[in-house]
RODREN-831090 format. One record per residue: z, y, x of N, C-alpha, C, O, CB in turn. Coordinates in steps of 0.2 Angstrom, whole numbers, plus 5000, padded with zeros to 4 digits. Each point is the difference from the previous one (the first is absolute). Glycine has a CB too. Layout:
<nodes>
ZYXZYXZYXZYXZYX
...
</nodes>
This chain:
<nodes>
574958135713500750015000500349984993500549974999499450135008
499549914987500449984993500049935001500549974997499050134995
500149875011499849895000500549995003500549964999498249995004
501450105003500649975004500849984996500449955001499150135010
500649974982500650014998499949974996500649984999499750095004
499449914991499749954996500249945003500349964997498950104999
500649935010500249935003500749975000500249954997499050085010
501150044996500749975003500450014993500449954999499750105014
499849994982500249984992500049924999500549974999498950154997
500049855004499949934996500349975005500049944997499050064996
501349985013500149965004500850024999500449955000498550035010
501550104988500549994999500349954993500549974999499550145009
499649894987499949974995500249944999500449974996498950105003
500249905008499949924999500549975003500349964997498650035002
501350045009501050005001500350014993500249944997499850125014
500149974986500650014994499849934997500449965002499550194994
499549835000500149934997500149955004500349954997499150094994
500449955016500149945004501050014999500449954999498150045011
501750064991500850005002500550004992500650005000499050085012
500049914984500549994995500049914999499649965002500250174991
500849855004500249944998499849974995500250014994500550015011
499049944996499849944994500549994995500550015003498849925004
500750054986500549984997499849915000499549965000500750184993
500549855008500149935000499749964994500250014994500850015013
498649924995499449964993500949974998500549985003497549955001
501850084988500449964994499949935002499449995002500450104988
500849865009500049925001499849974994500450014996500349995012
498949974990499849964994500549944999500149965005498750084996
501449964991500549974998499749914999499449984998501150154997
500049835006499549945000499650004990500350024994500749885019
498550074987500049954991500549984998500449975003498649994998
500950044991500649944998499449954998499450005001501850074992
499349895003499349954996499650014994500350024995500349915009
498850044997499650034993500249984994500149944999499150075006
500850054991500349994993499349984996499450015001501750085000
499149864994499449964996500450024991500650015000498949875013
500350114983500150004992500249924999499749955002499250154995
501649894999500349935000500049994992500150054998500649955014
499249954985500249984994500449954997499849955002499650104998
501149944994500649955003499649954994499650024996501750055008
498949864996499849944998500650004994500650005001498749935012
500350064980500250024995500149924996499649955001499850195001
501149864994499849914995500150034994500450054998500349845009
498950084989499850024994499749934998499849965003500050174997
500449874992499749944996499150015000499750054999501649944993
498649945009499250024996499649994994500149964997499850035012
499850064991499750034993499350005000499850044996501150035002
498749925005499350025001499549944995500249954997500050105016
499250004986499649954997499449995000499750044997501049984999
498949935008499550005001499449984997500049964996500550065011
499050004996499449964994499549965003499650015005500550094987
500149855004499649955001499449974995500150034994500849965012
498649964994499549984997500549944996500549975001498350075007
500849964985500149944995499549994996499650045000501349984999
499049934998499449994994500349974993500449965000498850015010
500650064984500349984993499749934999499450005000500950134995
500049825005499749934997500250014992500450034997499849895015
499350034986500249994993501049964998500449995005497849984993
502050034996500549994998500049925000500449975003499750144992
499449865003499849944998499350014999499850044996501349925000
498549995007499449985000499749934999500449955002499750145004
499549894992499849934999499149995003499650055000501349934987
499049975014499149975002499949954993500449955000499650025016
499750044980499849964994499549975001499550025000500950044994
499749875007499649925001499949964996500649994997499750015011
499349974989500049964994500249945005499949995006499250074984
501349895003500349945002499649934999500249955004500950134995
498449924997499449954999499550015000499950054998500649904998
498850025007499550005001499750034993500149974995500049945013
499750124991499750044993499650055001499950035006501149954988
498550054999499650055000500350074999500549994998499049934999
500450145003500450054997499750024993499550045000500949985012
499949964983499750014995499850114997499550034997501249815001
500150175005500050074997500450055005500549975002499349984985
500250095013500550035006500350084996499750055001499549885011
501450084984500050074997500250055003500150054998500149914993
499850035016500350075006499550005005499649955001501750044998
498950085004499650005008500250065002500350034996498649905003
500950095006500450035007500250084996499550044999499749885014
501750084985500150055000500250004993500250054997499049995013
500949894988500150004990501050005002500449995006498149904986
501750135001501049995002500049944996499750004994501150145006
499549815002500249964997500649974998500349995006498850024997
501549944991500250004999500349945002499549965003500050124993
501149895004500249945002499949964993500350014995500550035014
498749884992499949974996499450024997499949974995501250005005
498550085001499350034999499749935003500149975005500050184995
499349854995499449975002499550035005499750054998500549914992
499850025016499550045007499249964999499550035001501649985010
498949914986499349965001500249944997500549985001499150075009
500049924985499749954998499749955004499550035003500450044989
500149875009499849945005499749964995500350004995500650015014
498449954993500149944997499849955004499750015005500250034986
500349885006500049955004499749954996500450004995500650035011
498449934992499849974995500549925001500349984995498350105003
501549905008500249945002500849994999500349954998498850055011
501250054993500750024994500049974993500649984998499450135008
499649904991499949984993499949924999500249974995499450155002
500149855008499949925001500649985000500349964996498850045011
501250034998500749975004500750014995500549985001498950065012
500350014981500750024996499849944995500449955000499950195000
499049864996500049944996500449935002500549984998498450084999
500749925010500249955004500949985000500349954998498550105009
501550014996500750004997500349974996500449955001499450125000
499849964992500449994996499949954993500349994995499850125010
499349854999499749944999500549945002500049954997498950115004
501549965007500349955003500750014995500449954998498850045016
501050074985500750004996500049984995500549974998499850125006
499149914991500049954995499949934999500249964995499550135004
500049905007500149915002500849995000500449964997498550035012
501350044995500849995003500550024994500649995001499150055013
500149994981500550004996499849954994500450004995499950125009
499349854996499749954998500349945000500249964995499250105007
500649925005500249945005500749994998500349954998498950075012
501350064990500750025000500249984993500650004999499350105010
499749894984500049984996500349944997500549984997498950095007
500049905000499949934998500549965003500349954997498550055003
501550035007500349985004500949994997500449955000498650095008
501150024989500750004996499949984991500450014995500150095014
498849884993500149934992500149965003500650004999498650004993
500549965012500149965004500849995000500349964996498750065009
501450025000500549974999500650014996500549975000499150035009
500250054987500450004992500049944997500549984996499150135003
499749855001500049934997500249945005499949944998499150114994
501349955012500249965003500950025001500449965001498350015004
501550104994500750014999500049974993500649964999499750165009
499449884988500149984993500049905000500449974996498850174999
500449845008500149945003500649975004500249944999498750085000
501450025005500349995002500949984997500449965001498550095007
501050024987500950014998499749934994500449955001500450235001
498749824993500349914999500049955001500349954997499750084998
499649965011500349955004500850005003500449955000498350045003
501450074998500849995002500750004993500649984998498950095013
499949964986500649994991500049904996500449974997499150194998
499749825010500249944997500149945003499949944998499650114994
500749985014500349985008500950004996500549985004498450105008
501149944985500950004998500149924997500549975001499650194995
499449815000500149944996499849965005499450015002500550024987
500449905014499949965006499549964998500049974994501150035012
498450004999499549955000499450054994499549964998501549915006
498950174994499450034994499750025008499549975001501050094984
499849975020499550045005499849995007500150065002500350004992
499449915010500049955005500150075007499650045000499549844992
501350125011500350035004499650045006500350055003500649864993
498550055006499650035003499550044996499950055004500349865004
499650094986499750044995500350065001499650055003500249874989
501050105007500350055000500150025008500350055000500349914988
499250025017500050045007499350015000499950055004501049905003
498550024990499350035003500050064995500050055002499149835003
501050114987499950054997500550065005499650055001500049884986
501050085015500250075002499850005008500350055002500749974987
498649955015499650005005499450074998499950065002500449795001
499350104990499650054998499950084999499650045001500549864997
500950084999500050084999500150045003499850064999500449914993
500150025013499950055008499349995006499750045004501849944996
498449964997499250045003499850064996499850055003499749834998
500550124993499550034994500350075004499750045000500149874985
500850105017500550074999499650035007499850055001501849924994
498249965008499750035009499450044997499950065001500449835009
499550064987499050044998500050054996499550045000500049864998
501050114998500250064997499950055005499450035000501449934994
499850065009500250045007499250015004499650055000501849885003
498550024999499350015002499350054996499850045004500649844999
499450104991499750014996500150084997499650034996500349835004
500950175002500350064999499750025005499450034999501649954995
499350015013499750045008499150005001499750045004501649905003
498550014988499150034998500050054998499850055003499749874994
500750084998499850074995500350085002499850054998500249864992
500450075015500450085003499450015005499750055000501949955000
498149955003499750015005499350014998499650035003501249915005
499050054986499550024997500150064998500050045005499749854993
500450134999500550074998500050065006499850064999501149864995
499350065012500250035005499350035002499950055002501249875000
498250004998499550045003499550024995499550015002500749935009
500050074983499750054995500350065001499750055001500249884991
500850075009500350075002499650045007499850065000501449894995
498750015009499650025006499450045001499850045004500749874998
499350064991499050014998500350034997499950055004499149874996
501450124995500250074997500050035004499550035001501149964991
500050025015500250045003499150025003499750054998501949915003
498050005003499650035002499550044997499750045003500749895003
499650044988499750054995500350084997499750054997500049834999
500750115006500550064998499750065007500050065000501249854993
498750035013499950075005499150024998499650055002501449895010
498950044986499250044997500150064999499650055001500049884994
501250085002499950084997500450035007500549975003499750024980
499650065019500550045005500250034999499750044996499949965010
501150024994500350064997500350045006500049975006500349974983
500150145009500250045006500749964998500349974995499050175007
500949865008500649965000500750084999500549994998498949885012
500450194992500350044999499650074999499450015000501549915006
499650144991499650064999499550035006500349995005500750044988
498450005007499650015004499450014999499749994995500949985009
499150065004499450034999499549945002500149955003500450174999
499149894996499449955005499550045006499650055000500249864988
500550055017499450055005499649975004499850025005501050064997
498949864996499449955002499949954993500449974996499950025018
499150024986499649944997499349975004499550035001501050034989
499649875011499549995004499749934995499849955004500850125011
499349934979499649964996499750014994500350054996500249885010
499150034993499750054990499949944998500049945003499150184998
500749904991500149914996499249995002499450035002501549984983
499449925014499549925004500149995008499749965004499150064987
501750025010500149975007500349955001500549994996499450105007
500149855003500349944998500650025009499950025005498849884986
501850075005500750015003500449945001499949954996500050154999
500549895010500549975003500350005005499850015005499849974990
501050005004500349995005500149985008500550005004499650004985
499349985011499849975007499750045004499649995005500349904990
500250175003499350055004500350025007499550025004500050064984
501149925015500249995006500650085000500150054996498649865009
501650075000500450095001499450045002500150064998501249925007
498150014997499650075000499750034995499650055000500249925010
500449984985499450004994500550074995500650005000498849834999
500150234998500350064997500449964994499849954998499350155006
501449934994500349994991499650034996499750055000501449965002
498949944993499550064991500350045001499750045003500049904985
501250075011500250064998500650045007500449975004499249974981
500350115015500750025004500450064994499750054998499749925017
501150014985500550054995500550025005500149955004499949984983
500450125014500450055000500550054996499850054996499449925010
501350014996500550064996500350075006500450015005500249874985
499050155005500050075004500450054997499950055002499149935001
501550014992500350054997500850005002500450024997498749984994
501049955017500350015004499749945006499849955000501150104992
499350005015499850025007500649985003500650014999498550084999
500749885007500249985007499750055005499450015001500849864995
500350155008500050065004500349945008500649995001499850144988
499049835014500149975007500250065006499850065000499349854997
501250075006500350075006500349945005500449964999500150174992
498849885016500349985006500450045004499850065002499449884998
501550025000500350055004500249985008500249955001500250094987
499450015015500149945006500949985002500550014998498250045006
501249925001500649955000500650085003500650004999498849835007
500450194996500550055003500550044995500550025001498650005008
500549994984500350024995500049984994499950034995500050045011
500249864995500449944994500650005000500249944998499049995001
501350105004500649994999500350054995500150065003499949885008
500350064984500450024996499550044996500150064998501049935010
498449964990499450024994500450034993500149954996498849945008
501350174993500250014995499549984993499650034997500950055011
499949844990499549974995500450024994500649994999499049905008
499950144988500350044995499850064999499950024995500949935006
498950115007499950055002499250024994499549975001501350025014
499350084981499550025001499350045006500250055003500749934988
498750005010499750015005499250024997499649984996501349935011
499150144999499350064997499449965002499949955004500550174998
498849924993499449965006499450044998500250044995500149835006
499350135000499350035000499349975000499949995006500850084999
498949914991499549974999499350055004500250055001500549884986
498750055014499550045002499750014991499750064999500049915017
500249994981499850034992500350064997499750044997500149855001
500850125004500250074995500350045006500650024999499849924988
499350095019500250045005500850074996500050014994498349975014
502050034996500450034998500949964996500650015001497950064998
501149894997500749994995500349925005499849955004499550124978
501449965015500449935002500149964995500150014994500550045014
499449894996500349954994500749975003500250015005498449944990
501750015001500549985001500249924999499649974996500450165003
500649835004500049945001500850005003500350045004498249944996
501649954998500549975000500349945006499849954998499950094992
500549965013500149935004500149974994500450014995500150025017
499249914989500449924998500049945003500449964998499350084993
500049945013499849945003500150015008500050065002498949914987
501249985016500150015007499649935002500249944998501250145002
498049915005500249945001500549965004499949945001499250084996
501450015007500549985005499749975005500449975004500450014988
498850025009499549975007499450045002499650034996500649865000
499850105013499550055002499549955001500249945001500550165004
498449914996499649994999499950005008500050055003499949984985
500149925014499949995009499150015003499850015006501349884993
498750114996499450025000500050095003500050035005499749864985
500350145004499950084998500850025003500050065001499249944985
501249975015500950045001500250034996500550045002499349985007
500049994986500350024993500249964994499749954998499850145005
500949954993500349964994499950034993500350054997500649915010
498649994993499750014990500650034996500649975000498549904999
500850214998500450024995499950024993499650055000500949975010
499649964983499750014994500350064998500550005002499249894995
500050174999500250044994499749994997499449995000501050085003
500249924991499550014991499950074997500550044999500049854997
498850125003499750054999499749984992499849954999499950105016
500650014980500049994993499150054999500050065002501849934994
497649965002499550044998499749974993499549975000500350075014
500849994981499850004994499250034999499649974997501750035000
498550065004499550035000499549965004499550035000501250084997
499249855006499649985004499550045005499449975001500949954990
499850135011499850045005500249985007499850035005500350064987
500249875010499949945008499849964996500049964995500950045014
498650004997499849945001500149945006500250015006499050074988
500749885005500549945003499349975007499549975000501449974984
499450105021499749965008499950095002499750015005499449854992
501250175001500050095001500349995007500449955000499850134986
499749965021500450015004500450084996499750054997499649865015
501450074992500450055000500250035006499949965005500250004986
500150125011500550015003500950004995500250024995498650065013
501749874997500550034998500850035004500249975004499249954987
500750135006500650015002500649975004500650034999499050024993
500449915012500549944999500650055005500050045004499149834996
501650104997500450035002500549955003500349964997499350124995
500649945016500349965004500850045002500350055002498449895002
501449984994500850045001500549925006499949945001500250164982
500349955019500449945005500849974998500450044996498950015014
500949904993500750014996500550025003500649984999499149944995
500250135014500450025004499850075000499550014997500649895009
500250164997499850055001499750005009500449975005500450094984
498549985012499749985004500050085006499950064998499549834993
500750095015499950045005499350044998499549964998501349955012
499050174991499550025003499750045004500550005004499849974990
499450075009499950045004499450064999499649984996501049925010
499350144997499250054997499549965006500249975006500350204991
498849824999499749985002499950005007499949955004499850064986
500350055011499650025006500549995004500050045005499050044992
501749875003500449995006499949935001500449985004500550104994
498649875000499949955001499350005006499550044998501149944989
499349995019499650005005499949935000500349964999500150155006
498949904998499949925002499549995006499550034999500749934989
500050005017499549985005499849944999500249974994500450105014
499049894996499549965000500549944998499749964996499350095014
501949944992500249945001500550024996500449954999499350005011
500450114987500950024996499950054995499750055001501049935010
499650014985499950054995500950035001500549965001498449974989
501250145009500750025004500150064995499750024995500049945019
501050074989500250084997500250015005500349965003499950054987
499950055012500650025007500650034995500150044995498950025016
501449904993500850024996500250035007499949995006500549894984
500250195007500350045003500749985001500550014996498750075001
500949905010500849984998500350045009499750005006500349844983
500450185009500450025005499650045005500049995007500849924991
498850154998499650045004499449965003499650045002501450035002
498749884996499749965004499449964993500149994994501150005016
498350004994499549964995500049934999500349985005498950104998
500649874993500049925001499749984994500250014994500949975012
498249994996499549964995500749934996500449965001498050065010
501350014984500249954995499449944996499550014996501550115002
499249845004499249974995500349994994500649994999498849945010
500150074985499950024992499349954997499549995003500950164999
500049824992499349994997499950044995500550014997499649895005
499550134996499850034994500049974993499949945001499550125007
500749954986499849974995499550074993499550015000501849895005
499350124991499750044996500050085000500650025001499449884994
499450145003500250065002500250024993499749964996499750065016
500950034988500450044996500050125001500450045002500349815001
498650144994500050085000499750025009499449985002501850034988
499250025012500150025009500449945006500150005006500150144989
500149814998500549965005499549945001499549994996501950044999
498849925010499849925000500849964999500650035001498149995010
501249944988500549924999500049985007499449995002500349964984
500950045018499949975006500549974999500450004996499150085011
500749855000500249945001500250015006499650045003499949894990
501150055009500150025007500750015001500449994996498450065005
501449975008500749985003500150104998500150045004499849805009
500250174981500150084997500650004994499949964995498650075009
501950014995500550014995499950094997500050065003501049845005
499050104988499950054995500650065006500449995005499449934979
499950145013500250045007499850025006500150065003500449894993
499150015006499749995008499550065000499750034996500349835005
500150165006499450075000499349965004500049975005501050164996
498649884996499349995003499750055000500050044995499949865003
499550095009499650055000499450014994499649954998500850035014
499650114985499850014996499149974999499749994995501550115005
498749895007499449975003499949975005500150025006499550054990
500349865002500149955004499449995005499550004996501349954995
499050045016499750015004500349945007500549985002499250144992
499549865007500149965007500350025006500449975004498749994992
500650115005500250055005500550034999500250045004498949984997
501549954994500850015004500349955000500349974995500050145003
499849885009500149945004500949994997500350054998498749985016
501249884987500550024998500750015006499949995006499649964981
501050085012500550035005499750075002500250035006500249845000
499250174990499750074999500750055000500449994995498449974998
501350085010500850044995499750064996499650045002501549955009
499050024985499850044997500550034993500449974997498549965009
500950154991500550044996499749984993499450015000500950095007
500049874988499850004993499950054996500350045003500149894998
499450094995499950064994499649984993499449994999500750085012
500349944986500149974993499350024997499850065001501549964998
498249934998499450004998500050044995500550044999499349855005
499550144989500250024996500249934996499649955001499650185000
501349854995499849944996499450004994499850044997501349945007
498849964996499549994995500149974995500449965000499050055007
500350014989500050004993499949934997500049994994499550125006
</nodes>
C-alpha cells in the first residue's frame, strides 16, 4: 500500500513539471566590429644619432726616399724619435758627386776664361774702330772699306760676347745642379714629427730606382693632429653639419670620449663602398692617439624637412610590400612605407601618409584591407 502511494506521489510530480511553461530563450544581439589600438603618424624634425666606424689618419705624413744613388753614411733617428722641421734625419754619401762638382767647376772656369779673352777681344777692336771713324773725318787718311770691316768686326766680337756670356751661366747652372744634388745627401724633416719606420742603417746603399714596392729609409708622421675618416653612407650625407662637434670612442682608452670637429666633406660618393669620405680634426697635443686607431663615432643625422613617423611595431612587411594599416572611415587600407631612421619607439617612414593619420597600433598581414573595425587610442610612446 505504502509503494503504491509513493508511486502516485512521483507521477503527480512529474505532471506538475511537464505542465509548466518554459521561459522564452533570450535573442542574441548581432557583434559590432573589432576594436583594435590605433596610433596617429606624428612629424617631427630629425635628431638622431648614430654610430658608425672611422679610423684616425695621420695629419700629414711623408715616405722618405733618397734622391741619388749613395751610401748611408749616418742616420740620427729611428722608430719613435720627435723630430723637428729642418732637423737632420741621415747623412748620405756619394764619392762621384765630388768628381762631378770639381768637374763643374773646372768647366766654369774655362768659360769664364774664354768670357774674358773674348771682351778683350772686342774691347780692342771697339777701340780700333772709333779711330778709324775719327780719322775717317779727314778725306782720303781712311779707306772706306777699312771703316765697314773694322765695325763688321765689332758686332761680331758683341755676338761672341753674348755667346761666351750664355757659357758661363750654363756652366754655373750645372755647378748649381751638382750643389743641389749634394745638398740632398743631408735629409732633413720636411715638417714637425714622429718617425714611425726606419727601414736602413749606415752603409746601406740607396736610391731612387728601387721601384714603388721598394720600403722608404724613413717614414715621418705628424701626430699632434688627427684626421678622423668617417664613411658615411649615401643615405645620410645630406645636410652633413660641417663645423659640428662630434663624439668618439677609441678601444685603447675603454670608457672616455674624445671629441672632434667636422672640417672637410668629400662632396662625392664612393661608387664602389656607397659612401662619402668625411674628415674631423681631432687636436692630440698629448699624443695618446694613435694614428690608424679604429674608432666608434657618434655621428649625428639630421634632415632639412621635418619627417613623418610612426611606433615601430605599426610597420608590417610581407614577402612583396612593406605596409601600415591606416584607419580611415572605420575601415582598414594597407598603405605602403619606406622606412628610414629610427628614433627611440618611433621609425622614419615615406609614403602616401599626412601627420595625423591613425594607424594600426600593430601592423599585421592578417587585417585584410576594407576590415571595419573600432579604434582606441594606443598608450602613446615616449
Amino acid at each position: 500500500m505504502k509503494m503504491h502511494r509513493r508511486a502516485i506521489v512521483a507521477l503527480a510530480f512529474i505532471a506538475f513539471g511537464c505542465g509548466r511553461s518554459q521561459p522564452p530563450s533570450q535573442a542574441k544581439e548581432p557583434a559590432g566590429p573589432p576594436s583594435i589600438e590605433v596610433s596617429r603618424v606624428v612629424q617631427q624634425p630629425v635628431n638622431v644619432t648614430l654610430s658608425m666606424p672611422g679610423q684616425l689618419d695621420p695629419y700629414e705624413t711623408v715616405a722618405v726616399f733618397p734622391k741619388v744613388v749613395s751610401f748611408v753614411k749616418s742616420i740620427a733617428v729611428d722608430r719613435g724619435s720627435r723630430v723637428r722641421s729642418g732637423e737632420v734625419l741621415a747623412v748620405l754619401e756619394a764619392p762621384e758627386l765630388a768628381a762631378q762638382r770639381a768637374e763643374a767647376q773646372s768647366k766654369l772656369q774655362a768659360a769664364n776664361a774664354q768670357l774674358a779673352a773674348t771682351r778683350a777681344r772686342a774691347d780692342a777692336d771697339v777701340s780700333t774702330y772709333d779711330k778709324l771713324k775719327t780719322a775717317s773725318a779727314t778725306p782720303g787718311a781712311v779707306a772706306g772699306n777699312d771703316l765697314t770691316a773694322a765695325q763688321k768686326t765689332v758686332e761680331a766680337d758683341r755676338s761672341q760676347v753674348t755667346a761666351a756670356e750664355q757659357n758661363v751661366e750654363a756652366a754655373r747652372q750645372a755647378l748649381q745642379s751638382v750643389s743641389d744634388m749634394e745638398a740632398y745627401l743631408r735629409i732633413t724633416a720636411p715638417f714637425d714629427g714622429v718617425i714611425t719606420e726606419r727601414n736602413v742603417h749606415p752603409g746601406a746603399l740607396v736610391g731612387p730606382n728601387g721601384g714603388p714596392q721598394a720600403p722608404p729609409m724613413l717614414r715621418l708622421m705628424k701626430n699632434d693632429r688627427l684626421r678622423l675618416v668617417v664613411p658615411v653612407p649615401e643615405a645620410y650625407v645630406a645636410d652633413v653639419p660641417r663645423g659640428a662637434a662630434v663624439k668618439f670612442t677609441v678601444p685603447s682608452f675603454p670608457g672616455r670620449v674624445f671629441a672632434a670637429t667636422i672640417a672637410r666633406i668629400a662632396e662625392a660618393v664612393d661608387v664602389k663602398t656607397r659612401t662619402m669620405a668625411v674628415e674631423l680634426d681631432v687636436a692630440n697635443r698629448d699624443g695618446r692617439l694613435a694614428a690608424g686607431t679604429f674608432c666608434q663615432v657618434e655621428w649625428p643625422v639630421r634632415r632639412s624637412a621635418p619627417s613623418l613617423f610612426v611606433p615601430s611595431a605599426s610597420v608590417a612587411s610581407t614577402t612583396g610590400r612593406t605596409f601600415v594599416v591606416r584607419i580611415a572611415n572605420g575601415k582598414t587600407e594597407w598603405v605602403d612605407v619606406k622606412t628610414g631612421l629610427t628614433s627611440g619607439p618611433l621609425v622614419e617612414v615615406f609614403g602616401d601618409l599626412r601627420a595625423g593619420d591613425e594607424v594600426a597600433a600593430r601592423g599585421t598581414d592578417e587585417m585584410r584591407p576594407g576590415t571595419e573595425v573600432r579604434g582606441r587610442e594606443a598608450k602613446p610612446v615616449a
